[in-house]
mmCIF file of the N, C-alpha and C atoms, coordinates in Angstrom:
data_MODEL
# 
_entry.id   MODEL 
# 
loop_
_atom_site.group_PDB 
_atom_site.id 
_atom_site.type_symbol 
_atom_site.label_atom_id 
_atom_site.label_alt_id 
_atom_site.label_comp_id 
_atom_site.label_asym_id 
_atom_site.label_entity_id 
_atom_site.label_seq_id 
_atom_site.pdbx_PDB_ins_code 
_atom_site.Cartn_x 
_atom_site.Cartn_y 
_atom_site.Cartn_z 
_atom_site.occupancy 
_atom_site.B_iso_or_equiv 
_atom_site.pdbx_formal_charge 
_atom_site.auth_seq_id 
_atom_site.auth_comp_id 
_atom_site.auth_asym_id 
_atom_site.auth_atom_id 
_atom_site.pdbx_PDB_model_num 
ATOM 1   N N  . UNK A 1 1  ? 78.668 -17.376 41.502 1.00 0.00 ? 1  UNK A N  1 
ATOM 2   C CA . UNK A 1 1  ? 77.741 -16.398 40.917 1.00 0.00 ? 1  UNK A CA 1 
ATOM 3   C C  . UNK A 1 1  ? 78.282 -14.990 41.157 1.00 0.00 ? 1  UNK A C  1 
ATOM 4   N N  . UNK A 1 2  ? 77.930 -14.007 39.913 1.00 0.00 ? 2  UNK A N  1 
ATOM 5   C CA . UNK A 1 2  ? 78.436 -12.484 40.048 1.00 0.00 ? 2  UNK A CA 1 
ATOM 6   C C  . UNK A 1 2  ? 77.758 -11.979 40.847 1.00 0.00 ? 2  UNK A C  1 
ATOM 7   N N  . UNK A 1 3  ? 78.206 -10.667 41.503 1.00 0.00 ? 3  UNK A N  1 
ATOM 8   C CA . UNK A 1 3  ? 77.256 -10.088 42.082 1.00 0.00 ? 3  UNK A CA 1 
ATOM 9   C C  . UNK A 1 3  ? 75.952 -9.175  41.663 1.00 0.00 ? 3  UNK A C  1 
ATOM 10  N N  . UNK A 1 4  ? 76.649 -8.450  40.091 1.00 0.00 ? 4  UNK A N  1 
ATOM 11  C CA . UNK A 1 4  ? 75.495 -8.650  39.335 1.00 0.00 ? 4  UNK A CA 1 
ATOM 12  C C  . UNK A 1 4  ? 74.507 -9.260  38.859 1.00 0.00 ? 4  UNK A C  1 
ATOM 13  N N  . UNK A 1 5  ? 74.787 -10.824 38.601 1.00 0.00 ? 5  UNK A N  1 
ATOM 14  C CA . UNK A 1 5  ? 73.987 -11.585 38.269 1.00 0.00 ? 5  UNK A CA 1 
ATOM 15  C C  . UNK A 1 5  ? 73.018 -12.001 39.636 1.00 0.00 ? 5  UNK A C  1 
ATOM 16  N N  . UNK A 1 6  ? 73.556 -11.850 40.846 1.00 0.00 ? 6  UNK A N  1 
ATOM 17  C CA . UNK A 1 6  ? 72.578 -12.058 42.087 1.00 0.00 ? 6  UNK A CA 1 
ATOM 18  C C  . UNK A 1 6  ? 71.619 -10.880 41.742 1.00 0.00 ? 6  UNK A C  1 
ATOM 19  N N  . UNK A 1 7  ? 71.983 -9.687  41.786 1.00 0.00 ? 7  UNK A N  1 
ATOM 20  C CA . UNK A 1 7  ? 70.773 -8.723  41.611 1.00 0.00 ? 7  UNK A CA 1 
ATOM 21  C C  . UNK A 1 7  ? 70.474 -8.563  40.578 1.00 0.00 ? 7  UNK A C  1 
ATOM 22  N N  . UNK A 1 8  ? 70.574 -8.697  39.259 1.00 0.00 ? 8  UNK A N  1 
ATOM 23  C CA . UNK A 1 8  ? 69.905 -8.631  38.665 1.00 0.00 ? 8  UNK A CA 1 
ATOM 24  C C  . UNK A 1 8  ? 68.433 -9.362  38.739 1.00 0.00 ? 8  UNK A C  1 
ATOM 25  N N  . UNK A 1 9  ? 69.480 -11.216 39.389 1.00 0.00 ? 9  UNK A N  1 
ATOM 26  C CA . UNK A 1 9  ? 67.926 -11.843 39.819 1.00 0.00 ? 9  UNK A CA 1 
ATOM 27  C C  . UNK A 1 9  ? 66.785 -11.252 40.620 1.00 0.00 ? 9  UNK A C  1 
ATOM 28  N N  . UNK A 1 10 ? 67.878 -10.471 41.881 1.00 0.00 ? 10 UNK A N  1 
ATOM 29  C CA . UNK A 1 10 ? 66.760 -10.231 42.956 1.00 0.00 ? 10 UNK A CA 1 
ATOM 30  C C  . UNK A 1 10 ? 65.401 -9.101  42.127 1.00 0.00 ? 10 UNK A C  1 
ATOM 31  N N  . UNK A 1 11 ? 66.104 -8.680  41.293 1.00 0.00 ? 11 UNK A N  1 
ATOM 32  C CA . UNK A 1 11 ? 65.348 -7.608  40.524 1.00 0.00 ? 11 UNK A CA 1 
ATOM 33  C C  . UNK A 1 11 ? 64.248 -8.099  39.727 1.00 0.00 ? 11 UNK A C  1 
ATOM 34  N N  . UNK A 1 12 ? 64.346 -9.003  38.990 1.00 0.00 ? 12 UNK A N  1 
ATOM 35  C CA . UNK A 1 12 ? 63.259 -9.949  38.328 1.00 0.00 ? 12 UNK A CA 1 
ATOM 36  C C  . UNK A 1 12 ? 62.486 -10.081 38.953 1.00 0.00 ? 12 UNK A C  1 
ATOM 37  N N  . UNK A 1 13 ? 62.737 -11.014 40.047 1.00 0.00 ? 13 UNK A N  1 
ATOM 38  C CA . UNK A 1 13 ? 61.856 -11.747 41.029 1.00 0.00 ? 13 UNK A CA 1 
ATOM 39  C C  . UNK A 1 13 ? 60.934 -10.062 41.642 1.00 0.00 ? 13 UNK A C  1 
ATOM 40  N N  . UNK A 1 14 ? 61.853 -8.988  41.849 1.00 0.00 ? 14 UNK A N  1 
ATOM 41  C CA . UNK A 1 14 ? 60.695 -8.167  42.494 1.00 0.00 ? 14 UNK A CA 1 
ATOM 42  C C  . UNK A 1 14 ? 59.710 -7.796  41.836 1.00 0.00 ? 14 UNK A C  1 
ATOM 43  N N  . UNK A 1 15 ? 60.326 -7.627  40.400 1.00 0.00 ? 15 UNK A N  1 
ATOM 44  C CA . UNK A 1 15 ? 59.171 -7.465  39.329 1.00 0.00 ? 15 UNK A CA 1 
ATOM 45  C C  . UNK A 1 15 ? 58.283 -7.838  39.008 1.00 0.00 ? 15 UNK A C  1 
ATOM 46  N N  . UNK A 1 16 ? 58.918 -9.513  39.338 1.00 0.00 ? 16 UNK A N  1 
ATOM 47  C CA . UNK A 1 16 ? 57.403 -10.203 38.973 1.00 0.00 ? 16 UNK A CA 1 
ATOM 48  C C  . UNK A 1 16 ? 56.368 -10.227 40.248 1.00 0.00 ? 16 UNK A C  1 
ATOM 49  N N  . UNK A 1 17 ? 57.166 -10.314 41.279 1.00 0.00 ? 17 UNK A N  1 
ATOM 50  C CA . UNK A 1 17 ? 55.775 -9.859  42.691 1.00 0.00 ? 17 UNK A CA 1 
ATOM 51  C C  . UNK A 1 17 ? 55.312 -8.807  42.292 1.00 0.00 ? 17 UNK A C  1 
ATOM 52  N N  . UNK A 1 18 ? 55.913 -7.555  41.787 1.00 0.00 ? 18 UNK A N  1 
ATOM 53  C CA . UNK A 1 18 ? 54.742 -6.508  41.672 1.00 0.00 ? 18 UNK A CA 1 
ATOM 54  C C  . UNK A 1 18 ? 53.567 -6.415  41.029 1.00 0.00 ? 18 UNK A C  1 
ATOM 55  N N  . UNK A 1 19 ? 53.972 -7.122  39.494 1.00 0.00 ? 19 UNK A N  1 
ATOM 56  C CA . UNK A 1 19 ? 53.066 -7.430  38.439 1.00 0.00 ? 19 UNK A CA 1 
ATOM 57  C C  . UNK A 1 19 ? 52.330 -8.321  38.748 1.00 0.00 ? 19 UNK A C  1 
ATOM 58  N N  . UNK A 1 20 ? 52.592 -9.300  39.832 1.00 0.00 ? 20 UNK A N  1 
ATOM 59  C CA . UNK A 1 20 ? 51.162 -10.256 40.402 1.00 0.00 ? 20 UNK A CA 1 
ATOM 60  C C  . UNK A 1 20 ? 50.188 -9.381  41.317 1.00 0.00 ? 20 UNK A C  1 
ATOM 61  N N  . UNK A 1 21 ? 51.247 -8.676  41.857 1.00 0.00 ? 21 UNK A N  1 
ATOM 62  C CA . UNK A 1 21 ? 50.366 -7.132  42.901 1.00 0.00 ? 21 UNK A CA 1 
ATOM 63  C C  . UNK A 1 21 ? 49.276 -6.703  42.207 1.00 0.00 ? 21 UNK A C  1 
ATOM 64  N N  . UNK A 1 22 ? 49.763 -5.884  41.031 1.00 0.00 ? 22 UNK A N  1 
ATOM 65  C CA . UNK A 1 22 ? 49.039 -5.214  39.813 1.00 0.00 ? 22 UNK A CA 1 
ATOM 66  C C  . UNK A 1 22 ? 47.760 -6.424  39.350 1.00 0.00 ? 22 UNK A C  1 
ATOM 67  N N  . UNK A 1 23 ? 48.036 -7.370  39.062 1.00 0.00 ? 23 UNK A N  1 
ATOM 68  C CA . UNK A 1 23 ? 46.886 -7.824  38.631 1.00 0.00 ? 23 UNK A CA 1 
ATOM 69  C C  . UNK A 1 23 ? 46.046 -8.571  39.481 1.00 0.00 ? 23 UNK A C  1 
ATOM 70  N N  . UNK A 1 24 ? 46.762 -8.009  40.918 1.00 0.00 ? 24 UNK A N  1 
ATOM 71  C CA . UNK A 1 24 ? 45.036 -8.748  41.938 1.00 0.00 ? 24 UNK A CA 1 
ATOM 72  C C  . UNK A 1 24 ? 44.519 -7.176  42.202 1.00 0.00 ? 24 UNK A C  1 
ATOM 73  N N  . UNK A 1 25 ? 45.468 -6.230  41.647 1.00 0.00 ? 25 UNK A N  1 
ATOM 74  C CA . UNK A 1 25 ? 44.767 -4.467  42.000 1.00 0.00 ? 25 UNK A CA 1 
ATOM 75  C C  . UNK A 1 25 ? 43.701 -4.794  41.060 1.00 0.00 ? 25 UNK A C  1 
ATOM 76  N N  . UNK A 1 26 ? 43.587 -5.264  39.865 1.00 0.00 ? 26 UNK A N  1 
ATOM 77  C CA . UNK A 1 26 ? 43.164 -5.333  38.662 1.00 0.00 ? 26 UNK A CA 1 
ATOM 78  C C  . UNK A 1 26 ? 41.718 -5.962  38.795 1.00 0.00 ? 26 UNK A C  1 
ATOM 79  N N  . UNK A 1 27 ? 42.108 -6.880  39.549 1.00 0.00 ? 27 UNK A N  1 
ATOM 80  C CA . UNK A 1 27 ? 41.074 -7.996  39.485 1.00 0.00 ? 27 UNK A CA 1 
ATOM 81  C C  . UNK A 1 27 ? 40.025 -7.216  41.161 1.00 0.00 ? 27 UNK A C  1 
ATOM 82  N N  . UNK A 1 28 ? 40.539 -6.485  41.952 1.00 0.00 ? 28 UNK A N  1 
ATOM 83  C CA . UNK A 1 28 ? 39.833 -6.983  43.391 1.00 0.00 ? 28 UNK A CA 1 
ATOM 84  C C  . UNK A 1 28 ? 38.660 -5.545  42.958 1.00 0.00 ? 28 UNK A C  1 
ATOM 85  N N  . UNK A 1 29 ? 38.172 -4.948  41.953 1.00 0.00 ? 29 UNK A N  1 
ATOM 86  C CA . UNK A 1 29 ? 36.896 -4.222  41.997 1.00 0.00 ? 29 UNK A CA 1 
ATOM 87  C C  . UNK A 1 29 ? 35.461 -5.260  41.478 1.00 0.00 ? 29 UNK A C  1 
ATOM 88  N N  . UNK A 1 30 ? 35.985 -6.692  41.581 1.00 0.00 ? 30 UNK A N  1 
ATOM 89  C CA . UNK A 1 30 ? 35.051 -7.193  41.090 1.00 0.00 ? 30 UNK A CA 1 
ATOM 90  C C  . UNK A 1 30 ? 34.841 -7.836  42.615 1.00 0.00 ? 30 UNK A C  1 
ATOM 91  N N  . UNK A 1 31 ? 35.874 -8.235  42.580 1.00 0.00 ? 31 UNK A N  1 
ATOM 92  C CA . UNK A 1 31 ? 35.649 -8.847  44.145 1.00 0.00 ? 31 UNK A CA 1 
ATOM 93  C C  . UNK A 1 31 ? 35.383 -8.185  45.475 1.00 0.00 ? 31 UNK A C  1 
ATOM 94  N N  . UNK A 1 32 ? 35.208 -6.981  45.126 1.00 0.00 ? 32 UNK A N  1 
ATOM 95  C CA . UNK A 1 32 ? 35.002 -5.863  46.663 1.00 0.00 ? 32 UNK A CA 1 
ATOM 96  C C  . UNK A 1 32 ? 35.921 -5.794  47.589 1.00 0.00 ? 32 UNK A C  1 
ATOM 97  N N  . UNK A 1 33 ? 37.101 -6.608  47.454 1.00 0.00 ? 33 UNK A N  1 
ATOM 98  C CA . UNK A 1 33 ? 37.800 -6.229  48.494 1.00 0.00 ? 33 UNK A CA 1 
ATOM 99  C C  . UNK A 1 33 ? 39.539 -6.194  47.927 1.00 0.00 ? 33 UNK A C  1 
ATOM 100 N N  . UNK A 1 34 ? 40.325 -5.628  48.704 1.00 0.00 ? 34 UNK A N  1 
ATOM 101 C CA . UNK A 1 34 ? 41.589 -5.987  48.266 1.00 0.00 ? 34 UNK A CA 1 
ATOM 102 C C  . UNK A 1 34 ? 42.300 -7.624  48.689 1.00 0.00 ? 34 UNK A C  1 
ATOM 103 N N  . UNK A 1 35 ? 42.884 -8.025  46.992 1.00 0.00 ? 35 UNK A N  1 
ATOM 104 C CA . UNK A 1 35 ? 43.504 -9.458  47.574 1.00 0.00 ? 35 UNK A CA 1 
ATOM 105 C C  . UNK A 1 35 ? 44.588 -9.175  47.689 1.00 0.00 ? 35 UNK A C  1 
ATOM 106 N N  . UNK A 1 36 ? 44.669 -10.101 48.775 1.00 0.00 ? 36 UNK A N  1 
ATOM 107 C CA . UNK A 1 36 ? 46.557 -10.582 49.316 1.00 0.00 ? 36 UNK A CA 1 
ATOM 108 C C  . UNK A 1 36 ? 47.531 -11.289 48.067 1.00 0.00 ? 36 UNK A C  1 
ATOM 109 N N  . UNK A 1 37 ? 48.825 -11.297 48.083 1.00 0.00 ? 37 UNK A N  1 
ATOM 110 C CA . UNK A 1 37 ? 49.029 -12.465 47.161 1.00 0.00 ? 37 UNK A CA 1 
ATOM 111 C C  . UNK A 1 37 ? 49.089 -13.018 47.329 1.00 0.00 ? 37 UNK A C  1 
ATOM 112 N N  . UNK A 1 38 ? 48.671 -13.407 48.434 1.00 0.00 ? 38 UNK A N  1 
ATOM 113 C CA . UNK A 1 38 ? 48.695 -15.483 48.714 1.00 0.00 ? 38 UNK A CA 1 
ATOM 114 C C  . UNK A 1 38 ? 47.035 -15.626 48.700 1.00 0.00 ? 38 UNK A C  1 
ATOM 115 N N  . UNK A 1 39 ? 45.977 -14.880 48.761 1.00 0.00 ? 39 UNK A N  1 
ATOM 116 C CA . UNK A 1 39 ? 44.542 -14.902 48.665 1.00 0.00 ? 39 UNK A CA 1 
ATOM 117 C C  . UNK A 1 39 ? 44.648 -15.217 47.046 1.00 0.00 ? 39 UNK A C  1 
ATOM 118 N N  . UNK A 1 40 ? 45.359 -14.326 45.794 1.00 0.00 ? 40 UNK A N  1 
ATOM 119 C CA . UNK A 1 40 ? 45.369 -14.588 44.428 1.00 0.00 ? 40 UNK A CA 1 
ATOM 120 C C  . UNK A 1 40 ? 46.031 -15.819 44.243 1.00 0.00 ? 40 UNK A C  1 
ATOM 121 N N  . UNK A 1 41 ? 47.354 -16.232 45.080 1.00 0.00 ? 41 UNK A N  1 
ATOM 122 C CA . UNK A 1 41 ? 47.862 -17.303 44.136 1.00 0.00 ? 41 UNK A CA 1 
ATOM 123 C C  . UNK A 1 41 ? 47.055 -18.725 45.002 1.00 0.00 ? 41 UNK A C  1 
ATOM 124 N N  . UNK A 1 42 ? 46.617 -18.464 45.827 1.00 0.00 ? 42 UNK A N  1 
ATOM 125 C CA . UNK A 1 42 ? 45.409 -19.864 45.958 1.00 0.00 ? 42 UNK A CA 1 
ATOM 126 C C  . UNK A 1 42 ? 44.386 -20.278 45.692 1.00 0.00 ? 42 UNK A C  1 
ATOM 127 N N  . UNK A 1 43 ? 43.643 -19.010 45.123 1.00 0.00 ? 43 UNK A N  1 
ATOM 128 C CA . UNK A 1 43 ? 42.944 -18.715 43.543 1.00 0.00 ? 43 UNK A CA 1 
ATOM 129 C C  . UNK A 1 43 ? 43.340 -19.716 42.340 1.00 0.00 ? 43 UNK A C  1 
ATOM 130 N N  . UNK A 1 44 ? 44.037 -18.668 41.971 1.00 0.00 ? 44 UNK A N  1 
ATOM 131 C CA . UNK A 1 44 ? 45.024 -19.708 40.910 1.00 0.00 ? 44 UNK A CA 1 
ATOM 132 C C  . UNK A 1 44 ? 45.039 -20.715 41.103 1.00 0.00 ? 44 UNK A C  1 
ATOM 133 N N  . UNK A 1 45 ? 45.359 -21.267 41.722 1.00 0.00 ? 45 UNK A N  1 
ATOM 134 C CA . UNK A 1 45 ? 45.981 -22.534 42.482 1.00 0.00 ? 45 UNK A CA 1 
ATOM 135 C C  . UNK A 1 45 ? 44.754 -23.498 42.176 1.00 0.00 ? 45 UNK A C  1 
ATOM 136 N N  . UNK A 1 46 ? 43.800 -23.120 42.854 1.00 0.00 ? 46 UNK A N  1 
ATOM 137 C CA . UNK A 1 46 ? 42.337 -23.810 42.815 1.00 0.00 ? 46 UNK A CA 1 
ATOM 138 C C  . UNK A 1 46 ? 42.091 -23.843 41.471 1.00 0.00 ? 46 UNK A C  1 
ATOM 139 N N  . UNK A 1 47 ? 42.016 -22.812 40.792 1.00 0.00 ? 47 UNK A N  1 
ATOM 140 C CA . UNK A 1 47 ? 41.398 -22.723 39.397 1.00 0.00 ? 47 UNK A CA 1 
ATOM 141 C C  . UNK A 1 47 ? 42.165 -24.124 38.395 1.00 0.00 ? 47 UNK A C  1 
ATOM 142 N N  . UNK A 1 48 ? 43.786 -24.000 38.740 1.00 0.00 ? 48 UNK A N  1 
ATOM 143 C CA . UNK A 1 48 ? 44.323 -24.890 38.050 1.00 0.00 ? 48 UNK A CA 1 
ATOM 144 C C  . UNK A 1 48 ? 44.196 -26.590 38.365 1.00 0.00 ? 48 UNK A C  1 
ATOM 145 N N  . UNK A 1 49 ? 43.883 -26.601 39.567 1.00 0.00 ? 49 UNK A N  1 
ATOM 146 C CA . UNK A 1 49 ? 43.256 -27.945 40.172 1.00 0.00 ? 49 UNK A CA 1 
ATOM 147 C C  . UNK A 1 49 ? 42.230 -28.099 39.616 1.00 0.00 ? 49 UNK A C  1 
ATOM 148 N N  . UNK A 1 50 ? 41.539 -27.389 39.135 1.00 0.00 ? 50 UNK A N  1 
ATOM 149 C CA . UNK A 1 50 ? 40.151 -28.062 38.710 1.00 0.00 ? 50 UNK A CA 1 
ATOM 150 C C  . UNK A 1 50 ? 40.169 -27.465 37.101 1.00 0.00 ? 50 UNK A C  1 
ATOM 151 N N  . UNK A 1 51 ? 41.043 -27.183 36.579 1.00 0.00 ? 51 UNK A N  1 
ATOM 152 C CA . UNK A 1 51 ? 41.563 -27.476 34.852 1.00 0.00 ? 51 UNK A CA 1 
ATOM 153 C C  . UNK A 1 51 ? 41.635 -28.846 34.940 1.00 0.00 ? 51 UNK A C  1 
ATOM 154 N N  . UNK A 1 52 ? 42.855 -29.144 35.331 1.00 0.00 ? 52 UNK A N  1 
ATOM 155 C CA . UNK A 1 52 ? 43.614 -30.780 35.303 1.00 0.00 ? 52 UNK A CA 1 
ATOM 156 C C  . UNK A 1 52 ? 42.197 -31.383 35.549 1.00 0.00 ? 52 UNK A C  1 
ATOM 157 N N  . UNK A 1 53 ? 41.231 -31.998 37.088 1.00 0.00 ? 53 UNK A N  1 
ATOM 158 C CA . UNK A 1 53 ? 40.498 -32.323 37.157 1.00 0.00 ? 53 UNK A CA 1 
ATOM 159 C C  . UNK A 1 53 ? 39.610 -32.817 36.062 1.00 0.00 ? 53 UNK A C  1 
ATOM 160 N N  . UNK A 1 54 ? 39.157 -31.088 35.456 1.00 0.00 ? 54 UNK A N  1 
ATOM 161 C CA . UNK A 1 54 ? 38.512 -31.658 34.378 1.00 0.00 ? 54 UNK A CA 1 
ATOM 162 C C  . UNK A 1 54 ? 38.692 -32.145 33.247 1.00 0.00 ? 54 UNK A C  1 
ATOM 163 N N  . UNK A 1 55 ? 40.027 -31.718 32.647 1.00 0.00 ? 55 UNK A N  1 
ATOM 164 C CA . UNK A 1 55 ? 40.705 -32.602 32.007 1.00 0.00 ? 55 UNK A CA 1 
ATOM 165 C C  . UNK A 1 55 ? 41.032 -34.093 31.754 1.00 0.00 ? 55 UNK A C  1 
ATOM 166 N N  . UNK A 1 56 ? 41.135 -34.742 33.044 1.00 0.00 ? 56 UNK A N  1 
ATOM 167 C CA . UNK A 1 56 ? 40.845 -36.290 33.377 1.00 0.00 ? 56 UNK A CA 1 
ATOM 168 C C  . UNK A 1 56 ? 39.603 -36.317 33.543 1.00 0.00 ? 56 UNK A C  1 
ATOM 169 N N  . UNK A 1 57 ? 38.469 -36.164 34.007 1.00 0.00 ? 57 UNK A N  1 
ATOM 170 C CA . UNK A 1 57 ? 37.382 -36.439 33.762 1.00 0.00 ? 57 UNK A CA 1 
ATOM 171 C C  . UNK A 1 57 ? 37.014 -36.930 32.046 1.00 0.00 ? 57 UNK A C  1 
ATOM 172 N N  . UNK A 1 58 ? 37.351 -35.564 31.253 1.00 0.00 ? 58 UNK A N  1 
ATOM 173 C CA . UNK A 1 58 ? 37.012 -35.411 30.086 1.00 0.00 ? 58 UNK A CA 1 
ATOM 174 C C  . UNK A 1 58 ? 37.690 -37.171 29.129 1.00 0.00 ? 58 UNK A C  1 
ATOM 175 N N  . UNK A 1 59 ? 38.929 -36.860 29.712 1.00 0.00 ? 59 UNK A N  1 
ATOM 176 C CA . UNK A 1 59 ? 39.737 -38.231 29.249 1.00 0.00 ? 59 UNK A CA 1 
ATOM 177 C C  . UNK A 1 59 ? 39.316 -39.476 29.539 1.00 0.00 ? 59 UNK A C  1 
ATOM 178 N N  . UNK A 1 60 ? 38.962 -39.956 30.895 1.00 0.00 ? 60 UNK A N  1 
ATOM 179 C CA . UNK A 1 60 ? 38.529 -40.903 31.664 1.00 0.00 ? 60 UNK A CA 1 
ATOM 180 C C  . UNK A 1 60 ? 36.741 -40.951 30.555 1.00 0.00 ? 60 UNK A C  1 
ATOM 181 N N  . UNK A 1 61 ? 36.247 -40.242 30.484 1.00 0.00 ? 61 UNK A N  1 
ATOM 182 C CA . UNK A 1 61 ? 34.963 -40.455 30.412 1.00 0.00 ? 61 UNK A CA 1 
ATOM 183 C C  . UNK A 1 61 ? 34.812 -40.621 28.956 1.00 0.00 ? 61 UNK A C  1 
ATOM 184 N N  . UNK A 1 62 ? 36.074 -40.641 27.864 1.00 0.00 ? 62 UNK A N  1 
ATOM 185 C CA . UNK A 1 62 ? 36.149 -40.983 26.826 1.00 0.00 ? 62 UNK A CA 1 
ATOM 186 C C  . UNK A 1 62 ? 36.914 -42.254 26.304 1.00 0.00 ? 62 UNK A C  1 
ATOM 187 N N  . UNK A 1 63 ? 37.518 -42.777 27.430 1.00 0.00 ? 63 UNK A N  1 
ATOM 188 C CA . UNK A 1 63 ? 37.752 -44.078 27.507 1.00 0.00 ? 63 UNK A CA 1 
ATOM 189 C C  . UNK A 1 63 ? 36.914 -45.100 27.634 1.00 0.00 ? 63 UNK A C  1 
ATOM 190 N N  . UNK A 1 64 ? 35.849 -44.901 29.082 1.00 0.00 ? 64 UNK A N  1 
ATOM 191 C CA . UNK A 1 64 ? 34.770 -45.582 29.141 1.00 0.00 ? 64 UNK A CA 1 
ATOM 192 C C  . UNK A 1 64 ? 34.030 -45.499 28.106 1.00 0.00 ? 64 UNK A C  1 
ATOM 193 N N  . UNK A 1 65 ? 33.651 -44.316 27.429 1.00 0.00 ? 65 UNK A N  1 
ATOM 194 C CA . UNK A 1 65 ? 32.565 -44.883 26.169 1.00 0.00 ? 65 UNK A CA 1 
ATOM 195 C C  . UNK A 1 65 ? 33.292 -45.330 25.167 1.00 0.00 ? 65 UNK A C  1 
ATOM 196 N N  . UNK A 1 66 ? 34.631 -45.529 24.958 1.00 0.00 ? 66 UNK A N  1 
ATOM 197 C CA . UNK A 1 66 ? 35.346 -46.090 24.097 1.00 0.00 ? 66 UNK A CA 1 
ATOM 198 C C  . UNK A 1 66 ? 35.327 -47.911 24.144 1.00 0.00 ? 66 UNK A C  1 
ATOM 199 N N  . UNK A 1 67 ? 34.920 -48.444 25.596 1.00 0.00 ? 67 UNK A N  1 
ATOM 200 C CA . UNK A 1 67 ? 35.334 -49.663 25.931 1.00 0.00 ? 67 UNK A CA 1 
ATOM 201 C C  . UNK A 1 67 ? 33.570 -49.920 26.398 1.00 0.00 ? 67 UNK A C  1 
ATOM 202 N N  . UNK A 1 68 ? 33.222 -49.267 26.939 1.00 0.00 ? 68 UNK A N  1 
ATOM 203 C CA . UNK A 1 68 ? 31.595 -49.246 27.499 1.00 0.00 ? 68 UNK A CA 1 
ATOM 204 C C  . UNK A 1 68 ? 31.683 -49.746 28.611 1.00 0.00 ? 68 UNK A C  1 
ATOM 205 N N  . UNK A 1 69 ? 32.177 -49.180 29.139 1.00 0.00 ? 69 UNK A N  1 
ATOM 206 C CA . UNK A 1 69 ? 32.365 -49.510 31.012 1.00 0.00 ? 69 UNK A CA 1 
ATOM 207 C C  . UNK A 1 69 ? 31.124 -48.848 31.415 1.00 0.00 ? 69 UNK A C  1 
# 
């Protein structure tokens, strides 16, 4: 690997931590307090656990009335 191409990466990657920064600045006047980024991305995290979740539910529970379990 170039040595440009190492920083250029390292540069991305900082970018994108900032812009996750920016949007828990964004988000924490609803929430009263300032979030961490590991307080936002376990947020996330949760939120997307219980997409999928309901997603199989939704699936599962259209199988059973498909078969009448």
């Amino acid at each position: 690997m170039s040595y440009a191409y190492r920083q250029r990466k390292k540069r991305t990657t900082r970018e994108q931590r900032h812009a996750a920064t920016r949007q828990t600045d964004a988000l924490s006047p609803w929430l009263g307090e300032k979030l961490t980024r590991r307080h936002y991305n376990q947020m996330r995290l949760a939120d997307q656990r219980e997409e999928r979740m309901r997603k199989q539910a939704a699936i599962l529970s259209k199988w059973r009335s498909r078969f009448g379990v």
